[in-house]
N, C-alpha and C positions, 0 to 999 in steps of 0.2 A: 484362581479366578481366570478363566479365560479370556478377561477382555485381555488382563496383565500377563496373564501368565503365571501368575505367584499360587502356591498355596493358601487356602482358606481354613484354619486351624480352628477344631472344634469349640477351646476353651476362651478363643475372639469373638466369638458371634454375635454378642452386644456392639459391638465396633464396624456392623457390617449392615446394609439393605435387606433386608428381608422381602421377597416377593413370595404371595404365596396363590397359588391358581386353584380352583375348584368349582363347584358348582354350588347353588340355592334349592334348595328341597323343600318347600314345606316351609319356605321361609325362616332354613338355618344353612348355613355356611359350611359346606363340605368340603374343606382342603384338600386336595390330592397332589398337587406336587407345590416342593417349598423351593425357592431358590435364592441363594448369598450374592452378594456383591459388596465389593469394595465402592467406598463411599467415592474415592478420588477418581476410580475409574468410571463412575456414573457422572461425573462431574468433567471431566475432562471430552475438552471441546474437541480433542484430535481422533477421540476414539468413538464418537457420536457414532457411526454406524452398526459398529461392532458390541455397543451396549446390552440389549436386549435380545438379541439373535441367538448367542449362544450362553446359556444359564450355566450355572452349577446346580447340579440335584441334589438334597438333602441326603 
């Protein structure tokens, strides 16, 4: 995770934020990029800046 710094291990990823970016076509949902996050680090008040700026890519 780059807010933390930690690894994001494949077999956690129930345990983690899911974002996923894309586009609408025709009125279906085209995912293109997915990205993880640590629950505590989206939640922590000291790292507010650094939340969404920089992702993890699937």
């Amino acid at each position: 995770c780059p807010v933390c710094n930690n690894e994001i291990k494949l077999q956690n990823l129930n345990k983690h934020y899911k974002i996923t970016l894309g586009d609408i076509v025709h009125g279906k949902f085209w995912g293109k990029n997915t990205f993880y996050y640590h629950k505590e680090c989206l939640y922590d008040k000291n790292l507010y800046e650094k939340r969404l700026i920089s992702p993890i890519k699937e």
